[in-house]
C-alpha positions in Angstrom: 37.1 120.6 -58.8 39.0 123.9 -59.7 40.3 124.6 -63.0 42.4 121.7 -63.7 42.9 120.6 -59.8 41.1 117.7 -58.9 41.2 116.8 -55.0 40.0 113.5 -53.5 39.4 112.8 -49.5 40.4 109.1 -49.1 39.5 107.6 -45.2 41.9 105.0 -44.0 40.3 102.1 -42.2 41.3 101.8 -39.0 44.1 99.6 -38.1 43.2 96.3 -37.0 44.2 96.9 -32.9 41.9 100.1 -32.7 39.5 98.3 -31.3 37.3 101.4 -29.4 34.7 100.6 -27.0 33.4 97.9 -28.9 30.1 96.2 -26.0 31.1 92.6 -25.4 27.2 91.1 -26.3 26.1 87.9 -24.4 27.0 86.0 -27.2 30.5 86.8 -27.6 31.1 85.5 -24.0 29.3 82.4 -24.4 31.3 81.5 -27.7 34.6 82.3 -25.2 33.9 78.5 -24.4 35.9 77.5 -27.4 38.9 78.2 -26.3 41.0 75.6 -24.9 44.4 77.1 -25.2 46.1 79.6 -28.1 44.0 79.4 -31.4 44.9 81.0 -34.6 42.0 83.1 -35.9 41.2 80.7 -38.9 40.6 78.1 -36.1 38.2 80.1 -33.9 36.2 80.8 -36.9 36.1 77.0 -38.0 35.0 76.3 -34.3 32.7 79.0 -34.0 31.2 78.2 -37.5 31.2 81.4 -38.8 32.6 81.8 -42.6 33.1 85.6 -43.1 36.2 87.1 -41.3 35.6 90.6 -41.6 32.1 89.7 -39.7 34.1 87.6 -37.2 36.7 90.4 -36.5 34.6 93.0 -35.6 31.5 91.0 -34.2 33.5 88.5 -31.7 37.1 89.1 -32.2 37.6 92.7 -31.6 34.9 93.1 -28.9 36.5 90.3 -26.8 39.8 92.0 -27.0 38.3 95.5 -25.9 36.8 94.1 -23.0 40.2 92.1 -22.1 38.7 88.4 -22.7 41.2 87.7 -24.8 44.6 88.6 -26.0 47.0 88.2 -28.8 50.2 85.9 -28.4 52.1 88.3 -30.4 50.9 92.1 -29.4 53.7 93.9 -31.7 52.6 92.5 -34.5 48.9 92.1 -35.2 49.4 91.4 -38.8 51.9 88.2 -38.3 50.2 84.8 -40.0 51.8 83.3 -36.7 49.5 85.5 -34.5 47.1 83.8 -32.0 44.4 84.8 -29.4 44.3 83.0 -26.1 41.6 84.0 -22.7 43.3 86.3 -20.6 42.5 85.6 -16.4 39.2 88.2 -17.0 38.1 86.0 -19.6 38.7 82.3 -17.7 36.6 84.4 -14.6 33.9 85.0 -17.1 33.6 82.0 -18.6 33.6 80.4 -15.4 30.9 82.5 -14.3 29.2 81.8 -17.3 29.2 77.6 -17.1 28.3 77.9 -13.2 31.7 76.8 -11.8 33.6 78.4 -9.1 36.2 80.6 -9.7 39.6 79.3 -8.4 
């Protein structure tokens, strides 16, 4: 603080597709199995169990998307209440790996 000048530094969260190098933990492949098809967010979360979204987003969500598990049905507009997440090939291969099936 100068004089009369005040100055505040405000840090912007990131947006919600800067997802980094986020590691994809044993855990978020294994809770890949859930997926059946497109799923809105809300629904993963009911069928993972897991309450908190912020917790979900950047625990399983964002990971899984970093690694290219998953994808979003609507990539130009992450915000969209329509959006959805389905298993990309890489994803199907790993969870396949993961039950002990063969890959097709």
């Amino acid at each position: 603080m100068r004089g009369n000048r005040f100055t505040a530094r405000v840090q912007r969260p990131n947006p919600q597709w800067d997802v980094g190098a986020a590691p994809v933990t044993p855990q978020v492949g294994q809770r890949l199995g859930v997926m059946t098809g497109e799923h809105a967010r809300k629904e993963l979360q009911s069928l993972l169990g897991l309450a908190d979204r912020e917790h979900f987003r950047k625990a399983y969500l964002l990971p899984a998307w970093a690694a290219d598990l998953i994808e979003p049905t609507q990539p130009d507009k992450p915000n969209s209440r329509r959006q959805k997440y389905r298993l990309t090939e890489a994803g199907q291969r790993l969870l396949q790996e993961l039950q002990g099936t063969p890959a097709s």
